[in-house]
Backbone as a chain_set.jsonl record, in Angstrom:
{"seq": "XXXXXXXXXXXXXXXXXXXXXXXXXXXXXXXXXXXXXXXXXXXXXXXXXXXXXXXXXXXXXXXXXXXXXXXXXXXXXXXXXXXXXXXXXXXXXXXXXXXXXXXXXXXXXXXXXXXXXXXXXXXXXXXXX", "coords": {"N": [[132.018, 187.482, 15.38], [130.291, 186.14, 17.195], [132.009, 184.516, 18.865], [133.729, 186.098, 19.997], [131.767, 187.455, 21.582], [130.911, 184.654, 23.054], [133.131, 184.594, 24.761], [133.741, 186.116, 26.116], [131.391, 185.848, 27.44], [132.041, 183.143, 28.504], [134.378, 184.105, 30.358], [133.501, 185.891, 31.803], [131.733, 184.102, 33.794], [133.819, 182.328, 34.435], [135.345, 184.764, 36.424], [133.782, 184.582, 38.021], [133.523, 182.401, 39.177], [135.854, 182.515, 40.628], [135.618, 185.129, 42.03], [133.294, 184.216, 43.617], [134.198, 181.777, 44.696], [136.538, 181.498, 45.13], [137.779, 183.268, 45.932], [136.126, 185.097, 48.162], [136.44, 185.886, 51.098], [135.992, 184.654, 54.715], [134.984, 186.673, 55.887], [133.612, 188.174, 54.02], [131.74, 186.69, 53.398], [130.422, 186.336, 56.053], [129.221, 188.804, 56.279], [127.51, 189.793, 54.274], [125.096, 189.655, 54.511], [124.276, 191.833, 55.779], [122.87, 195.037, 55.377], [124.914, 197.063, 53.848], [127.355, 196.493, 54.452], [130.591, 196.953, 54.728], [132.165, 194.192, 54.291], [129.85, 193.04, 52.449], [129.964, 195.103, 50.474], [132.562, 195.044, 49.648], [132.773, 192.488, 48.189], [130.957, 192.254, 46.424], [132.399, 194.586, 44.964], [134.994, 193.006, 44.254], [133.752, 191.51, 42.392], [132.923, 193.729, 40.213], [135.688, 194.813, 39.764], [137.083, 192.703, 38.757], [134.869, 191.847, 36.332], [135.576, 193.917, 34.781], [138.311, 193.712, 34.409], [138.097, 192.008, 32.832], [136.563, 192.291, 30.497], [138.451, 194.428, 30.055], [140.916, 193.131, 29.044], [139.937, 192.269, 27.075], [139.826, 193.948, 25.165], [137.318, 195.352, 24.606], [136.106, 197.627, 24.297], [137.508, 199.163, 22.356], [137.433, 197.258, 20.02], [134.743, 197.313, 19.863], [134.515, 199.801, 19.024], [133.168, 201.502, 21.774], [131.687, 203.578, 24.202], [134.16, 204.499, 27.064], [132.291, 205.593, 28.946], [129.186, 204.546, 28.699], [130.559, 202.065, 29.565], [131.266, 202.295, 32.135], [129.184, 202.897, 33.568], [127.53, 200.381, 33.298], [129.199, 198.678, 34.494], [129.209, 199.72, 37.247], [126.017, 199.026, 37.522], [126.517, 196.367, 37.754], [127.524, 196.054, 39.67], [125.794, 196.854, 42.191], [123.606, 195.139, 41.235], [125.063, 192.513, 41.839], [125.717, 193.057, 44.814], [122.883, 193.264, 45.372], [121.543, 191.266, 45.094], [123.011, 189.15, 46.15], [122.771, 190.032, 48.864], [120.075, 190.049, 49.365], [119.579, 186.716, 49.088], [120.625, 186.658, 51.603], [119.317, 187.152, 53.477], [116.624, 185.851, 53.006], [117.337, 182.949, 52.922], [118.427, 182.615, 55.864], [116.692, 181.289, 57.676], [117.001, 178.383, 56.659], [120.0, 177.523, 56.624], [120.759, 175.968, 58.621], [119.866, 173.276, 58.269], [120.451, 172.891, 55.497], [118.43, 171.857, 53.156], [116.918, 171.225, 50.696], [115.146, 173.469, 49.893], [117.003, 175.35, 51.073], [119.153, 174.745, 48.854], [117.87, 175.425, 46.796], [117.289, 177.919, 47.072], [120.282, 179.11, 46.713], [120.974, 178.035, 44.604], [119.149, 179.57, 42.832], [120.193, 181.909, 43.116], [122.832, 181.836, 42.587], [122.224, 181.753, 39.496], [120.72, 183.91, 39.0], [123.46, 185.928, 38.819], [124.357, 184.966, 36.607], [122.651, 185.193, 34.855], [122.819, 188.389, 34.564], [125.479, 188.539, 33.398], [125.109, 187.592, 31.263], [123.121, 189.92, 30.468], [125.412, 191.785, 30.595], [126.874, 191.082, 28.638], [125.1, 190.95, 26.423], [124.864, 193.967, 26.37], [127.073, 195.321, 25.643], [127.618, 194.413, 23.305], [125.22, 195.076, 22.041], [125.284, 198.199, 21.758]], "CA": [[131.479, 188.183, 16.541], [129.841, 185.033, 18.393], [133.141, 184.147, 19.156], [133.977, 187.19, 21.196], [130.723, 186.88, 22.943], [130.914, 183.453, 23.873], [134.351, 184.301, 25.004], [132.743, 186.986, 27.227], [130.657, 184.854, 28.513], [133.161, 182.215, 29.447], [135.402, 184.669, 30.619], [132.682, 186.365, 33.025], [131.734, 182.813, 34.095], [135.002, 182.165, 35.335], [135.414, 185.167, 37.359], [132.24, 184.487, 38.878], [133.576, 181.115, 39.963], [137.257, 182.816, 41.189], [135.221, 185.68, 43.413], [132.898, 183.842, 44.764], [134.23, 180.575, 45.338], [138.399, 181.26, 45.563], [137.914, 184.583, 46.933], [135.425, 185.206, 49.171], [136.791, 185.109, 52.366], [134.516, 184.478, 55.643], [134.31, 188.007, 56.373], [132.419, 188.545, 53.045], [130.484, 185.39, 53.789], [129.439, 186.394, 57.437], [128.641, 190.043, 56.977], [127.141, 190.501, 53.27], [123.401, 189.671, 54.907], [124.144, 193.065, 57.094], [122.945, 195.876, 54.675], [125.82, 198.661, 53.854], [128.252, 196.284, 55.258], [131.674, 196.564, 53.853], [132.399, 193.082, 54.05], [129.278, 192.921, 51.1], [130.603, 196.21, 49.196], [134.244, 194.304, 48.577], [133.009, 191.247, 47.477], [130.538, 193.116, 44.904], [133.821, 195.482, 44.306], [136.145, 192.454, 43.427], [133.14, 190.888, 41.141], [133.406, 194.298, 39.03], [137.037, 194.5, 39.034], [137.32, 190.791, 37.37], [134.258, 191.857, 35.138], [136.451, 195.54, 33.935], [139.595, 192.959, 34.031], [138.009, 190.512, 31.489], [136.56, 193.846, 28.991], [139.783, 195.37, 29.404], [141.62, 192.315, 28.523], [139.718, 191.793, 25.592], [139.726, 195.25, 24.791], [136.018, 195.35, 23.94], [135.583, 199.293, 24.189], [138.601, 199.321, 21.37], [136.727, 196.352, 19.033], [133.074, 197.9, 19.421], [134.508, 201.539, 19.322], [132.446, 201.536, 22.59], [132.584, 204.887, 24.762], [133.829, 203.944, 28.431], [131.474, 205.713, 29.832], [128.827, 203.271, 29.033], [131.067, 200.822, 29.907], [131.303, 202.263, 33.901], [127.549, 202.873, 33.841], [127.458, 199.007, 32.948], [130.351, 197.781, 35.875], [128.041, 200.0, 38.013], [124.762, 198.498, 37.515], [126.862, 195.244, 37.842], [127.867, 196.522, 41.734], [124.512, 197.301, 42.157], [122.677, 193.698, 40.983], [125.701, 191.537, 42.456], [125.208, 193.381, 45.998], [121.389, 192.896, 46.426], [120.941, 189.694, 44.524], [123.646, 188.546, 47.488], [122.056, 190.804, 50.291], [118.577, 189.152, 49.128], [119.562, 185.575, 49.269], [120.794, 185.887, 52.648], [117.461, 187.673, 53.733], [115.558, 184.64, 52.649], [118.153, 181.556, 53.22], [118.55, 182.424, 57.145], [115.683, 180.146, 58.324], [117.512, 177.241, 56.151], [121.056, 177.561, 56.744], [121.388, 174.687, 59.396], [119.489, 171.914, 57.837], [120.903, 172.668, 54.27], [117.947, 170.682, 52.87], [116.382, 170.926, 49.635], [114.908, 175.224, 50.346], [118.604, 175.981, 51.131], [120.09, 174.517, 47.673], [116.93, 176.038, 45.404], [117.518, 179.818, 46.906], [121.569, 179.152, 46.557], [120.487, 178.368, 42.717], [118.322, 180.548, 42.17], [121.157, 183.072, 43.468], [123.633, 181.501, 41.397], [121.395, 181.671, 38.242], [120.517, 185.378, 38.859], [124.372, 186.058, 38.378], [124.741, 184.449, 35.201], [121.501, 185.853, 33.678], [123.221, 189.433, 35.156], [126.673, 188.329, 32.643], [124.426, 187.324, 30.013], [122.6, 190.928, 30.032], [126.385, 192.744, 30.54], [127.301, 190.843, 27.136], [124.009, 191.557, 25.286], [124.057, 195.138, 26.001], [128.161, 195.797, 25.212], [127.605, 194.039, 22.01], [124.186, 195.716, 21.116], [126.016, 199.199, 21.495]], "C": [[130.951, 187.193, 17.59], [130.576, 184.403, 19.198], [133.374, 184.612, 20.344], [132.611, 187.098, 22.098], [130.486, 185.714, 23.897], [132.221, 183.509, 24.718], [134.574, 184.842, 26.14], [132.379, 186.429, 28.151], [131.137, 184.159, 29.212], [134.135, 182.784, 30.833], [134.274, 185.016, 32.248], [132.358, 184.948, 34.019], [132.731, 182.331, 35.124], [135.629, 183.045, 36.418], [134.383, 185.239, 38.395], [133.021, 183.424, 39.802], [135.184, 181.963, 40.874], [136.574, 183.987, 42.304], [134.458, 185.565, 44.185], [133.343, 182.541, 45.375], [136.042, 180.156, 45.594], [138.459, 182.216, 46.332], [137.526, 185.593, 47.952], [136.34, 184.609, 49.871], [135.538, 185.444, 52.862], [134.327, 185.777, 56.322], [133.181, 188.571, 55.374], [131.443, 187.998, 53.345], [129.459, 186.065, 54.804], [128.958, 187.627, 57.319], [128.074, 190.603, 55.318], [125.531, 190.487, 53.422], [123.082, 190.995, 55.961], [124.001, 194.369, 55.584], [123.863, 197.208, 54.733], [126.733, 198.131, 54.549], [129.28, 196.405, 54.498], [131.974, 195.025, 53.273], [131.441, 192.412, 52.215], [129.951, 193.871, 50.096], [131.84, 195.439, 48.775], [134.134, 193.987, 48.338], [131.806, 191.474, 46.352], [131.718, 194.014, 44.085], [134.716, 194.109, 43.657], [135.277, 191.658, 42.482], [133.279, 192.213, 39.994], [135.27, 194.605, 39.031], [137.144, 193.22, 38.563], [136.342, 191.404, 36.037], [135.279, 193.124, 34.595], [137.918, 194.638, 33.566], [139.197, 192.308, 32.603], [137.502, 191.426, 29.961], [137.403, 194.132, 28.76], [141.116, 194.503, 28.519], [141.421, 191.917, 27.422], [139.702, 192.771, 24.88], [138.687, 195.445, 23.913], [135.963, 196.522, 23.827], [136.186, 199.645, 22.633], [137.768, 198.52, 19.862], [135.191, 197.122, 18.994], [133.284, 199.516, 19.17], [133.083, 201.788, 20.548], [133.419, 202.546, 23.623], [133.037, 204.521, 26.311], [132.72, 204.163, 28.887], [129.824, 205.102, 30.0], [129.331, 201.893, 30.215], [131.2, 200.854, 31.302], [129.942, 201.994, 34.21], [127.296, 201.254, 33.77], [128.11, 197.868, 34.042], [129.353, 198.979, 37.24], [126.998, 199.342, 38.583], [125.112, 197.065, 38.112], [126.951, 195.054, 39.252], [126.67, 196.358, 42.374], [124.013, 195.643, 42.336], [123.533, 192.919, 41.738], [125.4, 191.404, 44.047], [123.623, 192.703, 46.275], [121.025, 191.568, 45.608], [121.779, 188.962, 45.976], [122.976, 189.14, 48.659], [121.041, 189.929, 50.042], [118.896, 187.864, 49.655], [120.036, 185.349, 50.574], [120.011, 186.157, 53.475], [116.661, 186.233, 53.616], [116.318, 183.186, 53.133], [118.65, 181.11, 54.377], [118.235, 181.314, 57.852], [116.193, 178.672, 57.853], [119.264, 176.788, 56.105], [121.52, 175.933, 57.14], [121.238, 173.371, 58.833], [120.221, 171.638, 56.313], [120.111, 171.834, 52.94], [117.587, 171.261, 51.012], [116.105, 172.855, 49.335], [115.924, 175.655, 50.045], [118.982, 175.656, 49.611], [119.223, 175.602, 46.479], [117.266, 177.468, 45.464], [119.331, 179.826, 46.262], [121.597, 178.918, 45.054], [120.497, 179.033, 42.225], [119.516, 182.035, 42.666], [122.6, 183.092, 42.24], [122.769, 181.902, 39.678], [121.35, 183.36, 37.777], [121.786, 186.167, 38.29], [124.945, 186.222, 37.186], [123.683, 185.083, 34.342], [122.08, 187.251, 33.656], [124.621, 189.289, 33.838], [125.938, 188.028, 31.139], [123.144, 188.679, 29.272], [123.962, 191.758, 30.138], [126.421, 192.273, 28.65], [126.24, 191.193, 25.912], [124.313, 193.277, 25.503], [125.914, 195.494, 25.403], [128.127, 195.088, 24.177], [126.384, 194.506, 21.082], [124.716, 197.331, 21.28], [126.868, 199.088, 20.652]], "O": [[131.162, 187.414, 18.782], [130.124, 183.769, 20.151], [133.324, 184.03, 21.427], [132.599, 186.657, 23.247], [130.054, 185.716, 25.05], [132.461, 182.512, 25.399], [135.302, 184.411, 27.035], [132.753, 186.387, 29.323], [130.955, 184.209, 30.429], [134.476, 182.202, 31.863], [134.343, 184.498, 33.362], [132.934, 184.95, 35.107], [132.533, 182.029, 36.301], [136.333, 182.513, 37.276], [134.321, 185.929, 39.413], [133.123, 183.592, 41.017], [135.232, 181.621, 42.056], [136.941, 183.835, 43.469], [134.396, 186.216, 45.228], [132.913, 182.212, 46.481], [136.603, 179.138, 45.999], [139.106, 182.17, 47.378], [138.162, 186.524, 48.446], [136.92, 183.534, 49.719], [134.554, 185.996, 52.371], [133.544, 185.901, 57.264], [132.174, 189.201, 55.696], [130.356, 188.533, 53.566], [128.261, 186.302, 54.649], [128.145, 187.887, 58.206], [128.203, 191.809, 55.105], [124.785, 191.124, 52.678], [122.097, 191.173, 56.677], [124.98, 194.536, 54.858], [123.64, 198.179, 55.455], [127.231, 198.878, 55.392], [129.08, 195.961, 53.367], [132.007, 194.733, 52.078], [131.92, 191.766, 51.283], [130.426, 193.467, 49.034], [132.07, 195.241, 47.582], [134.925, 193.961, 47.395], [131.846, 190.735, 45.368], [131.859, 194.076, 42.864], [135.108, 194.248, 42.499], [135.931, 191.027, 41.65], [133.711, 191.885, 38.889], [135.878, 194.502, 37.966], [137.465, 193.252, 37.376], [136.829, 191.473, 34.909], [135.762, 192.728, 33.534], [138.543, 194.889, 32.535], [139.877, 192.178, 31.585], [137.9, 191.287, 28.804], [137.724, 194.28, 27.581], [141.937, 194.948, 27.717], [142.241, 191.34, 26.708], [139.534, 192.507, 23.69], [138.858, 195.669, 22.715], [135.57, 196.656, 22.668], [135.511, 200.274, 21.818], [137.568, 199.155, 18.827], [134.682, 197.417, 17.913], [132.354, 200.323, 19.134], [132.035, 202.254, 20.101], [134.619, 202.611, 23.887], [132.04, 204.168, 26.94], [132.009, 203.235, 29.274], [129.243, 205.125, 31.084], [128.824, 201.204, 31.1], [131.269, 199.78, 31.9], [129.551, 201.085, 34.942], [126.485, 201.027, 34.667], [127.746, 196.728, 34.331], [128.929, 198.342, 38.204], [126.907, 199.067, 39.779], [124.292, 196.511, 38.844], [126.534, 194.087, 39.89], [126.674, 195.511, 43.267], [124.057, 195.047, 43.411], [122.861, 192.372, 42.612], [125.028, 190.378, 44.617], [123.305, 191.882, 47.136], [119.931, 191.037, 45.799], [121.116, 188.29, 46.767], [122.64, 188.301, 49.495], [121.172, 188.852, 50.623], [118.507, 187.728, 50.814], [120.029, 184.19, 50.989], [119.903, 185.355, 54.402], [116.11, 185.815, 54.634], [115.628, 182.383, 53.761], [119.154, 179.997, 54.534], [118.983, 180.549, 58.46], [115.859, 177.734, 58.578], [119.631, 175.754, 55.549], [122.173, 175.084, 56.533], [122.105, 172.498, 58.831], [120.526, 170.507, 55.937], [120.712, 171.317, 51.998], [118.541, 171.699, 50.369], [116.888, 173.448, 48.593], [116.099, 176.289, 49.004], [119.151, 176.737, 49.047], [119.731, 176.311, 45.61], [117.487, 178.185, 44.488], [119.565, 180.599, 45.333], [122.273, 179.661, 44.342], [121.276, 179.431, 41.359], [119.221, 183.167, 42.281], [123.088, 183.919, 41.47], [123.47, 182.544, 38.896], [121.734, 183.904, 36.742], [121.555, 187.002, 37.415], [125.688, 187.096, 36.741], [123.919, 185.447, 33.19], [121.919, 187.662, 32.506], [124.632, 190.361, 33.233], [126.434, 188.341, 30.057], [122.529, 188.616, 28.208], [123.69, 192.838, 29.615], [126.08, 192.98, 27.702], [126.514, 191.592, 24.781], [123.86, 193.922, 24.557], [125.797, 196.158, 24.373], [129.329, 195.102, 23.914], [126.362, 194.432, 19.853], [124.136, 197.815, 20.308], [127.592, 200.045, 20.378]]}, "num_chains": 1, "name": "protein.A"}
C-alpha cells in the first residue's frame, strides 16, 4: 500500500509541475489575481483534470473499492483550494512583483508548499476511506 501512495504522490507532484509550469499560459498568469476570472477557473480546472487523470489511471476507486462520489467531492474541494490558494498569493505578492526580492520568492513558496500539503491531504483521505 505505501507504494501506491507514494506513487500518488509522485504522480500528483508531477502534474502540479506540468499545469503550472508547462501549461499555464499568460492568460492564466495575468488574470487569476481578478476574482471569478475565467482565466483562474481553467487553470484550477486543468489542475483537477490531471489530479482525476492520475486516480483514474491508477484506478484507485477500483483498488480501495472507493465510491466516486467521494472521489468528485475530493476533485472539488481540490478546485476550490487550488483557486484561492492562487487568487490569495496574487492578493499579497502585487506590491513585490517588480523587485522579485527575497518577500516575492517566500509568498511564491509558501504558495507552492500550500499545493503540495493540498496532494498530501487528497492522498491521506482516498487511502483513509
Amino acid at each position: 500500500m505505501v507504494d501506491i501512495v507514494l506513487l500518488v504522490l509522485l504522480l500528483l507532484q508531477l502534474k502540479h509541475f506540468v499545469c503550472d509550469f508547462l501549461l499555464q499560459t499568460q492568460y492564466q498568469m495575468r488574470y487569476k489575481g481578478i476574482y471569478g476570472h475565467p482565466g483562474g477557473l481553467v487553470h484550477a480546472g486543468l489542475h483537477v483534470i490531471g489530479s482525476a487523470s492520475v486516480l483514474i489511471a491508477l484506478n484507485v476507486t477500483a483498488l480501495l473499492q472507493m465510491p466516486v462520489t467521494p472521489l468528485l467531492v475530493l476533485l472539488a474541494a481540490e478546485f476550490l483550494l487550488h483557486y484561492h490558494i492562487d487568487w490569495g498569493k496574487e492578493q499579497v505578492v502585487k506590491p513585490f512583483v517588480e523587485e522579485r526580492g527575497t518577500v516575492y520568492w517566500a509568498i511564491f513558496g509558501l504558495d507552492q508548499f500550500l499545493h503540495q500539503a493540498t496532494y498530501v491531504a487528497i492522498a491521506y483521505i482516498v487511502f483513509r476511506v
